[in-house]
Structure formats: structure tokens, C-alpha cells
ZAMARGU-4260 file (C-alpha; in steps of 0.2 Angstrom, whole numbers, plus 5000, padded with zeros to 4 digits):
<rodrens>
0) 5393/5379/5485 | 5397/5385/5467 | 5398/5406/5469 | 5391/5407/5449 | 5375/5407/5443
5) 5369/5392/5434 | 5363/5407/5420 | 5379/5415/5421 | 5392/5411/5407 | 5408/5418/5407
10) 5421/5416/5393 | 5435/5401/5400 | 5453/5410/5407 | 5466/5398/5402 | 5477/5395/5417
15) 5492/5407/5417 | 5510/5397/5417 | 5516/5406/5432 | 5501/5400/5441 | 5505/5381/5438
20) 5521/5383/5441 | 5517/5391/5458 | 5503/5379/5466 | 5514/5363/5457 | 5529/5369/5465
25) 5524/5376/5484 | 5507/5369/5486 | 5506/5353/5477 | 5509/5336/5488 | 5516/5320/5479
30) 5506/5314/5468 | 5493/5328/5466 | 5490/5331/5447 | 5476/5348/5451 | 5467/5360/5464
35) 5454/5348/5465 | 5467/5334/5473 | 5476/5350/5484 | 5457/5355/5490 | 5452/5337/5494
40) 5467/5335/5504 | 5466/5351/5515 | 5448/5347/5519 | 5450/5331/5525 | 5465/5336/5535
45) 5454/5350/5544 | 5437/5342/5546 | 5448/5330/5555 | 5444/5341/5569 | 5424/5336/5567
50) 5416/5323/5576 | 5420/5307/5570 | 5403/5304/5561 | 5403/5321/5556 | 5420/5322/5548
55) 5414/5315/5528 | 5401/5328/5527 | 5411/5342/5534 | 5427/5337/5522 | 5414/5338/5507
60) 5407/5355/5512 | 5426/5361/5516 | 5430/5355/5496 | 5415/5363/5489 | 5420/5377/5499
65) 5437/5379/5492 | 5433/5375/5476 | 5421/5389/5474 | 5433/5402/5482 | 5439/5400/5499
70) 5459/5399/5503 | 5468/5394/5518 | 5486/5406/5522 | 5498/5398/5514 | 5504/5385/5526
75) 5485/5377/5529 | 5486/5375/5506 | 5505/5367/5508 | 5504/5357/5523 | 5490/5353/5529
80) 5485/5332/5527 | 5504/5330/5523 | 5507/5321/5539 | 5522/5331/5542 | 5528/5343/5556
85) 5526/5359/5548 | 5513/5373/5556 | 5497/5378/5546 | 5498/5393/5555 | 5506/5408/5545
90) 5516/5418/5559 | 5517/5420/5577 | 5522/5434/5591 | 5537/5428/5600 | 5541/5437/5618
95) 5558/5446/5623 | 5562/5450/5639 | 5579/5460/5647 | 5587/5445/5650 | 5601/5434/5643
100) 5596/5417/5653 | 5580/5414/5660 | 5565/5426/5661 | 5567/5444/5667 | 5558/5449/5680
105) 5541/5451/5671 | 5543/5433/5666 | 5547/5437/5648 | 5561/5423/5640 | 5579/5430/5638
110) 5588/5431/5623 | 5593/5415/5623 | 5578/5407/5627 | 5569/5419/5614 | 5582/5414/5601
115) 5578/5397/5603 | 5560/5399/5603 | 5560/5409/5588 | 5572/5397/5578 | 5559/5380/5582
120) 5545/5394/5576 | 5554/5397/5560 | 5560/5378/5559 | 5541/5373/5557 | 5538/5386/5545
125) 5530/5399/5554 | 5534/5419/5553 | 5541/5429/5568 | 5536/5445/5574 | 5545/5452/5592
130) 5544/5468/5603 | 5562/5472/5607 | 5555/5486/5617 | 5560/5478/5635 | 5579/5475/5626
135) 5590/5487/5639 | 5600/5502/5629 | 5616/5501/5622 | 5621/5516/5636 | 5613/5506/5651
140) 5622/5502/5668 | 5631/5484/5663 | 5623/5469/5672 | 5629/5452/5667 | 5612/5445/5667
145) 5607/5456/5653 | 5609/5458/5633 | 5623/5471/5630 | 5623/5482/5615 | 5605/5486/5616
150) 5590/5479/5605 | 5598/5483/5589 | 5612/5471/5591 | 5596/5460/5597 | 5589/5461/5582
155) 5606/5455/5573 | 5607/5440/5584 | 5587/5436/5577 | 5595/5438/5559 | 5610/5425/5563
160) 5596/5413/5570 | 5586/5412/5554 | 5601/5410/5541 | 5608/5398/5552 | 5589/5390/5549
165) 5588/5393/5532 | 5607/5386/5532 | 5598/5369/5537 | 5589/5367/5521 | 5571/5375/5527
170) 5564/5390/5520 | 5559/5401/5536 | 5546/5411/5538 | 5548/5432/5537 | 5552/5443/5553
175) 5547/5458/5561 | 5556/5470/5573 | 5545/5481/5582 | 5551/5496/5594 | 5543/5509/5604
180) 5546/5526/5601 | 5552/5530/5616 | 5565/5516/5619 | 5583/5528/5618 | 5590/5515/5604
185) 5576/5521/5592 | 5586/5533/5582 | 5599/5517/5579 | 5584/5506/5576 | 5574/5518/5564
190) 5590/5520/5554 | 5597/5501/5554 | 5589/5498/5534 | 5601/5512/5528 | 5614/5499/5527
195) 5615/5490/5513 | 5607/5470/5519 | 5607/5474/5535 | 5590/5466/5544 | 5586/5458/5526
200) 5573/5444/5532 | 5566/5459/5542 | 5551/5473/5541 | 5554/5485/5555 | 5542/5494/5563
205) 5539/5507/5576 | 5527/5505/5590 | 5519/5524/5592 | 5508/5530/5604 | 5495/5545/5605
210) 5505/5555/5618 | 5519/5553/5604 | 5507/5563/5590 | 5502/5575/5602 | 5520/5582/5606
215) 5523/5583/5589 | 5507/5593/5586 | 5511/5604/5601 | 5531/5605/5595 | 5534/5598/5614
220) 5548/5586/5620 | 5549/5570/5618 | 5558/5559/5632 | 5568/5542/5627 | 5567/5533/5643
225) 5568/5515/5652 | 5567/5504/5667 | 5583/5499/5666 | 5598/5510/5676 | 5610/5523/5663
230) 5627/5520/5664 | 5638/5534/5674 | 5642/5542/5660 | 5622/5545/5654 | 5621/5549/5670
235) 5633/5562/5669 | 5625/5569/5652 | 5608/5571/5663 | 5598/5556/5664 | 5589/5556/5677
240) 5572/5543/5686 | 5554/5547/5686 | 5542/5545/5701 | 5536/5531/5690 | 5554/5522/5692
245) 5558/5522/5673 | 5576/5532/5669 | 5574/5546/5657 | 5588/5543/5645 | 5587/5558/5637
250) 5573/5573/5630 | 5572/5577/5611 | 5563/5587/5600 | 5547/5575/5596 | 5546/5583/5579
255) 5564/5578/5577 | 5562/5560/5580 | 5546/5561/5569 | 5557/5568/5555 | 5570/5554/5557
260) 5557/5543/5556 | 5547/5549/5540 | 5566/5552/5531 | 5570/5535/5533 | 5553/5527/5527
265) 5557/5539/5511 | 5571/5533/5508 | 5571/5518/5512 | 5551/5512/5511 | 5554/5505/5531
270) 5551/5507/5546 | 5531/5507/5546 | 5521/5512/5560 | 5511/5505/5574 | 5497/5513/5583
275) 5497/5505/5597 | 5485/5513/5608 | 5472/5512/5593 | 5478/5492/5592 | 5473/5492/5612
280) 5458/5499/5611 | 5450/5491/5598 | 5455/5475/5605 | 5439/5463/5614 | 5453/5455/5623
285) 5460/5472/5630 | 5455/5467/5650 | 5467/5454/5648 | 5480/5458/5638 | 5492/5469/5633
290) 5498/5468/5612 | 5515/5479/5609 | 5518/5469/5591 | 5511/5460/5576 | 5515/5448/5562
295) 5528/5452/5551 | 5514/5460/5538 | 5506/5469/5551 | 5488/5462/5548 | 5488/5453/5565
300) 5492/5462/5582 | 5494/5448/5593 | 5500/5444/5612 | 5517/5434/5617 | 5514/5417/5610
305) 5500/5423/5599 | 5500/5417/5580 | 5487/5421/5568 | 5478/5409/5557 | 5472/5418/5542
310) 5461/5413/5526 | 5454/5425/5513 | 5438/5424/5501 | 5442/5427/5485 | 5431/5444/5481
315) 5430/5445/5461 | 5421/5424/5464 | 5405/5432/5471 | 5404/5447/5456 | 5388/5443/5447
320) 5388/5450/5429 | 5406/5459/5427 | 5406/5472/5417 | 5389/5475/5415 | 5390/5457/5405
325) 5372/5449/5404 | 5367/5461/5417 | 5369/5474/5431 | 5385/5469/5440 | 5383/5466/5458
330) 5389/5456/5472 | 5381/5443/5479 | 5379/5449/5498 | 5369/5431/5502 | 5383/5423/5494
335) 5398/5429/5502 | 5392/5430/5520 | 5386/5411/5519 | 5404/5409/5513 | 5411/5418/5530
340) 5401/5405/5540 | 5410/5390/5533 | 5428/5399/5532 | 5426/5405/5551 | 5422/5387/5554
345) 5438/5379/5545 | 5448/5392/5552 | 5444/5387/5567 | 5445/5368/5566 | 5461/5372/5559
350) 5468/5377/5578 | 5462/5359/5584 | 5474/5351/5568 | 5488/5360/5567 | 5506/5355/5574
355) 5512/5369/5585 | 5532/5374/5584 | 5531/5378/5605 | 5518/5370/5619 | 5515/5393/5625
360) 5507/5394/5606 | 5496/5380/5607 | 5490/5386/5624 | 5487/5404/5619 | 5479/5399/5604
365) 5467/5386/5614 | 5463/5400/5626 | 5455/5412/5613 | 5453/5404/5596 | 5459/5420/5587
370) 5454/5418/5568 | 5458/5430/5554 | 5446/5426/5540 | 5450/5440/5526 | 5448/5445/5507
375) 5460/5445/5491 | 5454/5455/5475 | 5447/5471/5483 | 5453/5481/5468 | 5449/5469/5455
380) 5430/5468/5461 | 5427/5484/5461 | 5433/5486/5444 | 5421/5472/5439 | 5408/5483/5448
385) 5412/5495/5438 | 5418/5507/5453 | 5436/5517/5453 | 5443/5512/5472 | 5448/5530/5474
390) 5431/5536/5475 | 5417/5536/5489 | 5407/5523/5478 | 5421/5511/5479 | 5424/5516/5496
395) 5406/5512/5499 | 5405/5497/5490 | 5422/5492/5500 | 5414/5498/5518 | 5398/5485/5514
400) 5409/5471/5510 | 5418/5470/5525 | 5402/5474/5534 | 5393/5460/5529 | 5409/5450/5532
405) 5409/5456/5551 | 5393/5451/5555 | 5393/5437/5545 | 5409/5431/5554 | 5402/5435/5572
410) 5386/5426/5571 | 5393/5411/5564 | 5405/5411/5578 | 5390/5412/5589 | 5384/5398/5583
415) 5400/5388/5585 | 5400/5393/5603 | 5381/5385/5605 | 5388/5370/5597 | 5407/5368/5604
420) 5406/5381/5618 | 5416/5397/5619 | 5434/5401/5621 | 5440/5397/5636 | 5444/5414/5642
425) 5425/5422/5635 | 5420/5435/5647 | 5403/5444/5642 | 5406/5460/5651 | 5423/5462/5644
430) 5421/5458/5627 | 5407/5471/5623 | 5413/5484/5637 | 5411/5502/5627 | 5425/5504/5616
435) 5431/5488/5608 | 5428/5479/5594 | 5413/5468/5601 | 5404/5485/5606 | 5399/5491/5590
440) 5392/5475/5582 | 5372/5476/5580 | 5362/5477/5596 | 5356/5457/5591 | 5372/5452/5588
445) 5379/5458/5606 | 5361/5449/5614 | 5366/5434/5605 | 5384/5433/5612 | 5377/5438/5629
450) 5366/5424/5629 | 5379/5410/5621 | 5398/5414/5621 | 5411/5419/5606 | 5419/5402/5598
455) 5434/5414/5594 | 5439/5432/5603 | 5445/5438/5583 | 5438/5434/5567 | 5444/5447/5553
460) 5461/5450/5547 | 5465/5456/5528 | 5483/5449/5525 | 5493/5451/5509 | 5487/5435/5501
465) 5500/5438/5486 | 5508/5420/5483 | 5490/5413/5487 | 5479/5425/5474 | 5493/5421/5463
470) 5492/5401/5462 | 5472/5402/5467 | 5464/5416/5461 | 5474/5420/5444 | 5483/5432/5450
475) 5467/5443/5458 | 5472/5457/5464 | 5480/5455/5482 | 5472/5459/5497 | 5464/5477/5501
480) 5476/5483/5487 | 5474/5487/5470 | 5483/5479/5455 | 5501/5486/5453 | 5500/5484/5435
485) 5488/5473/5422 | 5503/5467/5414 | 5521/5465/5420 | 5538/5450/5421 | 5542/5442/5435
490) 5560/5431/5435 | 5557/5416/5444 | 5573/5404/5451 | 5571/5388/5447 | 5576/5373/5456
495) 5593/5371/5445 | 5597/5389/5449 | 5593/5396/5430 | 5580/5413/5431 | 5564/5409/5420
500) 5552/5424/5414 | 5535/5424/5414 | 5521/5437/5411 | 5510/5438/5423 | 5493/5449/5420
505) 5480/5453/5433 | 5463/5444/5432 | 5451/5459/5429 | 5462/5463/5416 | 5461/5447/5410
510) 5443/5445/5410 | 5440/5461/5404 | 5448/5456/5388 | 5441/5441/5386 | 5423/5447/5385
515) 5427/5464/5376 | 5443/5460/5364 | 5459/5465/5364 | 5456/5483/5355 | 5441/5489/5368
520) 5448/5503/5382 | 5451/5501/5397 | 5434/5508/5408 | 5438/5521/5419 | 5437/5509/5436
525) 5454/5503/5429 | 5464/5511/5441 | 5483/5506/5445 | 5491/5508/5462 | 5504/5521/5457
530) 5488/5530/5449 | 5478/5532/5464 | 5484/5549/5477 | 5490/5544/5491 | 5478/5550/5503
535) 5464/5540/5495 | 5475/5523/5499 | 5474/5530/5517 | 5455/5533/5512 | 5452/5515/5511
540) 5459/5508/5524 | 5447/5519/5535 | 5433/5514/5523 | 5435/5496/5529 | 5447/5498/5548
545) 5430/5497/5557 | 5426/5481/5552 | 5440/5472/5553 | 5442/5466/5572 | 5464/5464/5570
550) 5471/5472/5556 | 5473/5476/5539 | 5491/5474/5529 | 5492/5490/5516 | 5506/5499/5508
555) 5503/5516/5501 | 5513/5516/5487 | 5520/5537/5482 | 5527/5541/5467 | 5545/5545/5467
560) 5542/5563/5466 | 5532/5563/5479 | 5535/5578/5493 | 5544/5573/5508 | 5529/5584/5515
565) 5515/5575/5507 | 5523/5558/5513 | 5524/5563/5533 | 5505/5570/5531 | 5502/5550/5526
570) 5505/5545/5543 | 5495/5558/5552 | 5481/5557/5541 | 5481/5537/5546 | 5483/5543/5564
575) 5468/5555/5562 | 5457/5542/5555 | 5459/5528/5567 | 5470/5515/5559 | 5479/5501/5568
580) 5496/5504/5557 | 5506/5509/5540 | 5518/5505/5528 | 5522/5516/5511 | 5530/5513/5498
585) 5541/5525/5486 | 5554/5521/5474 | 5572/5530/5475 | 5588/5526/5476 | 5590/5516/5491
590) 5577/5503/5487 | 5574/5505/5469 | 5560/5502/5460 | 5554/5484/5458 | 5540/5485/5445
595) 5538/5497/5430 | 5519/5495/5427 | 5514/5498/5406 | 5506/5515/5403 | 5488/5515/5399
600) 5489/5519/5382 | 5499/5503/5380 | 5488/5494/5387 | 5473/5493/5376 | 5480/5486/5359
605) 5490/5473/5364 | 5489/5461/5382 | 5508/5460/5379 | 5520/5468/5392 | 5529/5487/5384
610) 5543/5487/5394 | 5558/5476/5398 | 5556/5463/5411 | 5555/5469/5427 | 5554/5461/5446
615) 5542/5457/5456 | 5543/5452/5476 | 5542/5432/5480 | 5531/5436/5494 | 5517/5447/5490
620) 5518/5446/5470 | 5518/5463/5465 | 5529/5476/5469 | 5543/5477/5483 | 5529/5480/5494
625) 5538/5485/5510 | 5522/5475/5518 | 5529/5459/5512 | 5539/5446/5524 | 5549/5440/5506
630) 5562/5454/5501 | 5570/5444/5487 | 5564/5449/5470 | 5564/5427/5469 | 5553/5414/5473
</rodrens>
């Protein structure tokens, strides 16, 4: 499948150095000289998964695939076909109980089980993501049996695991600490990234729940509370138990700890939050499970054990005539939702190939088949389209996309059930009971699954995608965001420790230049993050949220200025309108500011950076994203 028109010329883009240097060097195997060797290779490791006399016709529609605009997450481009023990799977959920040995009394691992867990997980190279929520408080009753110093020092003991990892020569995978609002260690736990490298390999986010937004709307109290006894001396200072069982720690202002909360993500870009009763009741699983985390970029709410394997469709390939050039530009609809149908395929022979770091993943993942197929180059396509992403046209635009990639997704999982049968744990009744996911699919869509089963429970995620639009897409702009910058430097460590830089422009940008010359201005759909208000990054994560069955990795990036204010109405405004989660981003002192993007009057003369070099995250590509699992401004 080739996603350009025989009829359609576009000038040739010249590979960009840093793209070389990036597939050569974290994607490449021995001996693979170009993409074409890389995309032969992960097709014939994943249609390993076909019938036997099905598997050369499947590894050549697979390649065709890839070639014309399909990527795997990272892990399935590295490893897959290597014939080592490294996961294709990008990151995984890893339960923690209130135990030190054993399970607690739910049956969730103890710290030191959990520790060891996570470590094999990171080992293989997948990410981590934990709910430290069941973690006693640093003021509970002592109990041998338990952690002592409360989920906080948890956290800590999750940081030594990974260097000591990373001390064995492996490169592990990002983290995530989630805790609820209303754990008593939270104010410890919402402040934690004010020290200086503290929590480094970690994003931190706080699981919130509607009750929560509602006391801070109606000025009530908010109580901090657990299952696990005070010590006598809370005790003394008033905690007290609940009918329930649970021991109320201690009552604070709700608008208090919402304060504390906004402060610290101003200052220091962490800790996002969750929604997680938006998270439960979107979810087609909810009847059987209960999701209190996510991967370490937030795109992927997922059980104990869960992991989420992701692939992205590389928006700007299926822009017919950018720019208006040799016609109307428009997006091929037909195009991209047969591409959906092959990618929700691979993605899910991809489960039946992969090594798995721990025998619970491999068994959760078998039971349900979760899939996140996504998109990269949001922003750029619409610029091609000629429509500004701050606008409704480009909301619109954005809202049809992911549309047509639901439906797209859904019918070909149907299909897949008809031909491989459905996930184990498929129950009709459940999955399109009013109010999930499933429910709002078209009225054929919810006969079809009636009458033959779901392949996978979830099919859409949008993930960062910024190492993978960098080394297959030329640097298209990542994910649901748009560019940072047309042009900036990123410092890159090379193997022999010395820093190289190299420019790095964004694709639209690019192209735009190519067919129009380096003098032409920029059109008006050449909009930069930092340009874009706040509230309309909000805007377009609603635009697409209801078509998007897990979640959707974005960071509202604010300008240093920005009101402390402004930035709190950012989390209620994405409370209001329905979203799963958020992360923003805001330059100051604490975290600095990564990337300098150049002004648009710069811009238009010359393709050449007007600044001095700046630095861009190892993870996502662009700026320090506070989305991203990679906080060093190296590769």
C-alpha cells in the first residue's frame, strides 16, 4: 500500500543527519544498511504469529505497510526479529500492595516482590508505571510486615532499582509514580520533584477523583484517609475510622491541597493529573477491572500486569496535495482507515511474538488483547491542510481523524474476532453496557460485535511517538502536539562521550520550503506550541478524547508568564470537558527552559536556526515535555 498518489509529485526531502544517526544507532540490527532492511525485519518477526502458510503474504503486506507510513512503539522497530530477550512492548503497570514480603491481604505483591518484578520489567526494556496508593503512611501504627516510611520512601527504593539496572549496562525504560489524592502522604509526594534529582527517571502523577473537584468547587473539606491503623500519636491529633473501616488521618481544606498541587506543577512542570473516575467509566472493561495507573506517559490506563502495545500512523503520509500544491489538500479518509485495519492487526500479532519480562503480563495481555494503535503529525497535517490547530476547523479536521480511526479500528477488530475468535474475557453485555467506550460506537458497529466478539477490549491510544517521528517520519510533528519549533539544536552524546549538534527542523516546515522557497512566508496554519493559548491545547484533547478508547499523552505547554490563575483553570477546564488526564508545561526557574524556538520573522529568510544551540529531551524530541519518560536533555 503506497499512501501517494501515482499523479502526485512531491519535491525529494533529503534525509536529515539526526535522523540517520537515530534509526542507525537505536533501531538499526547488524547488518541493516536502510529502513527497507529495519521494515523487512519487523514484519517477518510479527507475521510470525500468522498461520504458517499465511506468514509470506502477511510479512509482505506488513512491509508495504511500514514502508508506506505505519510505526511500531519503539521496542516492536528495535527488537523485534532480533532473536533477543528484549520486550516489543513499550511499558507496563506493575502492582504494589502494603506488604514488605508476600502479598497484602488483597493479594497485591509486597515491596519486595514489586521491586523485583519491576527490575525484570525494566531489564527487558520495558517502562513502569505503579499505583503507590495501597503503600501505608509514614505516621501509621508500625507493623513489621509492612513498608515503613510511607510510599514516598517507596518511591525511592523504585529509583535505586532502576540505577541499579541501568548500573548493569541496559538502558531502562521510564517510570511513573501515581498517588491518590487522598492518601495522607500526598502533600510529601506532590512536592518530592522540588529537590533537586530527586525521582529523576520518574513522572509523577496524582490520581484525582470527582468527589475531589466537587469540594474544591463547594470550598468543603477534604479528608486524607487509609485502611491501615494511625499511630498513637495521630491518634491523639484526631484521627479517627469510618463506618466504612478506612482511618481518617486528617481533614484539610480541599482548595488547599489543590493549590499545593497547581503550585508545584508551576514550578516545577510535575505532578500531572489523573481522572480516574473519567479513566473507569469510559473503560469497556470496567465490570471487571479496576485501573488506579497508567504508563509512564499517561496515554494508557491499564490494570496490575497490564502493558500497552502501541503503534502510530504517520498523519502528514496520507495529506493529498499539501499546501494546496497540484490541488485542493485533503486527506485521504479511504486511505487511512484501510491503514487502521492492517496496524490493529500487527498490533495484535505482536502480543502472540513478544517475549514477556513476567508470566502475570503475558496472562493479562492474553486475556484481553489490549492494542493502542495511534497517530504522530497531528499538528503538521493540519498545517498541510492548511488549518491552524487552535481553531474549530482544525479541531474539526482533528475530531474526523480520530473518528474514522475508531471505527476503522473496531471493525477490523471484528473481523479478527470472526477469523481468530475474541478475547478471552469478551462479554457482549459488558462491553457495550450504557456508558463505556463500546456504547457510543455506530449502532452497526455494536450489532456487529454482538454478533461476533471484539479481537482486543482497546484499540486507540495516542502516545508521544517523539524518538519514532524523529527516525521515521522526519521529524513530523509528535503525536497530538504541535511542532515546538520549525527549527531548533539538539546536543546528542555520542558513544565516545563527546556532545555532537545537529539542527533539526520539523517536516512541514520542511516541505513547505521545498515547494515554495526559502523567502515565501510562513501561511497562517504555521502555528507553534508556545503560540497556541493554553485553553485551546485543552480544546483539542476534547476535540479527539472521545475517540480514543485509553488515552491521549499531551502537555499543555504556558508561557512563563503565564498567571498562576490561568494555569489552575487548565486543570478544571480538562476536568469539565471530560478528559482522562494532564500534564503542562511552563518554563521557570526550577526546570528551565529546554528549547528557545526562532521567532517567526526569523524564520522566513533563512532555514537556518537564530539562536544559540539549545536542548531538546532524549525521549519525546522536543521540548522537556514533562509527558516524556526520558528527562535527560541526551540521547
Amino acid at each position: 500500500m503506497d499512501c501517494t498518489p501515482a499523479d502526485e509529485v512531491l519535491p525529494p526531502l533529503p534525509p536529515q543527519p539526526i535522523s540517520v544517526e537515530v534509526l542507525r544507532q537505536r533501531y538499526f540490527a547488524p547488518g541493516e544498511r536502510g529502513p527497507d532492511d529495519l521494515f523487512g525485519r519487523v514484519a517477518r518477526a510479527v507475521a510470525a504469529a500468522e498461520p504458517a502458510d499465511r506468514r509470506i503474504m502477511w510479512a509482505r503486506r506488513f512491509r508495504q505497510h511500514l514502508a508506506a507510513g505505519a510505526i511500531g512503539a519503539g521496542r516492536i522497530m528495535s527488537a523485534a526479529g532480533r532473536g533477543t530477550p528484549a520486550t516489543l512492548v513499550n511499558c507496563f503497570v506493575q502492582p504494589l500492595g502494603d506488604a514488605l514480603h508476600g502479598t497484602d491481604a488483597d493479594g497485591y505483591p509486597g515491596l519486595e516482590a514489586a521491586l523485583r518484578e519491576a527490575g525484570e520489567t525494566l531489564r527487558l526494556g520495558g517502562g513502569v508505571g505503579c499505583d503507590f496508593s495501597r503503600v501505608r503512611p509514614r505516621d501509621a501504627r508500625p507493623d513489621p510486615t509492612a513498608p515503613t516510611g510511607g510510599p514516598c520512601a517507596c518511591v525511592d527504593a523504585f529509583e535505586r532499582m532502576a540505577s541499579a539496572v541501568a548500573g548493569d549496562g541496559v538502558r531502562p525504560g521510564a517510570q511513573m509514580a501515581v498517588l491518590r489524592i487522598d492518601h495522607p502522604d500526598v502533600l510529601e509526594f506532590v512536592t518530592a520533584k522540588r529537590t533537586p534529582g530527586r525521582w529523576s527517571p520518574f513522572n509523577v502523577s496524582v490520581a484525582v477523583p470527582d468527589a475531589f473537584i466537587e469540594a474544591v468547587q463547594a470550598g468543603a473539606e477534604w479528608e486524607l484517609m487509609h485502611r491501615a491503623e494511625p499511630s498513637d500519636e495521630r491518634k491523639a491529633a484526631g484521627a479517627a475510622r469510618r463506618a466504612d473501616g478506612l482511618w481518617v488521618y486528617r481533614r484539610v481544606p480541599a482548595r488547599a491541597l489543590w493549590e499545593a498541587l497547581t503550585r508545584a506543577a508551576y514550578d516545577c512542570a510535575e505532578p500531572g493529573v489523573l481522572f480516574l473516575d473519567a479513566i473507569q467509566r469510559d473503560n469497556n472493561l470496567r465490570a471487571i477491572e479496576r485501573i488506579e495507573a497508567t504508563n509512564p506517559c499517561g496515554e494508557q490506563p491499564l490494570p496490575p500486569y497490564g502493558g500497552c502495545c502501541l503503534g502510530p500512523l504517520i498523519l502528514p503520509r496520507f495529506v493529498r496535495h499539501p499546501f494546496g500544491h497540484g490541488g485542493p489538500a485533503q486527506l485521504d479518509f479511504d486511505a487511512l482507515a484501510q491503514a487502521v485495519a492492517v496496524q490493529v492487526r500487527l498490533l495484535d500479532d505482536v502480543l502472540d511474538v513478544t517475549p514477556w519480562p513476567l508470566p502475570q503480563q503475558q496472562a493479562e495481555a492474553r486475556a484481553k488483547r489490549r492494542i493502542g494503535v495511534g497517530f504522530t503529525g497531528l499538528g503538521d497535517a493540519l498545517i498541510m491542510l492548511g488549518l491552524r490547530y487552535d481553531r474549530d476547523d482544525g479541531r474539526a479536521m482533528a475530531s474526523r481523524i480520530a473518528r474514522t480511526m475508531r471505527d476503522a479500528a473496531y471493525r477490523a477488530s471484528v473481523a479478527l474476532a470472526r477469523e481468530k475468535g475474541a478475547y478471552p474475557l469478551f462479554d457482549a453485555d459488558a462491553v457495550l453496557a450504557e456508558g463505556t467506550f463500546a456504547s457510543r460506537l455506530p449502532d452497526d458497529l455494536k450489532a456487529a460485535i454482538r454478533a461476533h466478539g471484539l479481537r482486543n477490549s482497546h484499540l486507540l491510544s495516542i502516545a508521544p511517538t517523539g524518538t519514532v517521528s524523529l527516525a521515521f517520519a522526519d521529524n513530523t510533528s509528535n503525536g497530538i502536539e504541535p511542532a515546538f519549533a520549525w527549527t531548533y539544536t539538539r546536543r546528542k552524546r555520542e558513544a565516545d562521550g563527546h556532545v555532537r549538534v545537529h539542527e533539526v527542523q520539523d517536516h512541514a516546515w520542511r516541505l513547505y520550503r521545498a515547494l515554495h522557497g526559502p523567502q515565501a512566508p510562513l501561511t497562517e496554519a504555521f502555528v507553534s506550541a508556545l503560540e497556541i493559548a493554553p485553553a485551546d491545547h485543552v480544546a483539542m484533547v476534547a476535540a479527539v478524547q472521545p475517540f480514543v478508547d485509553a488515552g491521549i499523552s499531551k502537555t499543555v505547554n504556558v508561557p512563563a508568564d503565564c498567571p498562576s490563575e490561568a494555569f489552575r483553570d487548565l486543570y478544571l477546564q480538562a476536568w469539565r470537558a471530560g478528559l482522562k488526564g494532564l500534564t503542562t508545561y511552563r518554563p521557570n526557574a526550577v526546570v528551565g527552559s529546554v528549547l528557545d524556538p526562532v521567532p517567526r520573522a526569523a524564520q522566513a529568510p533563512s532555514p537556518a536556526p537564530a539562536r544559540e544551540p539549545v536542548e531538546a529531551c532524549a525521549g519525546c524530541g522536543g521540548a522537556r515535555c514533562g509527558a516524556c519518560g526520558q528527562r535527560t536533555v541526551f540521547d
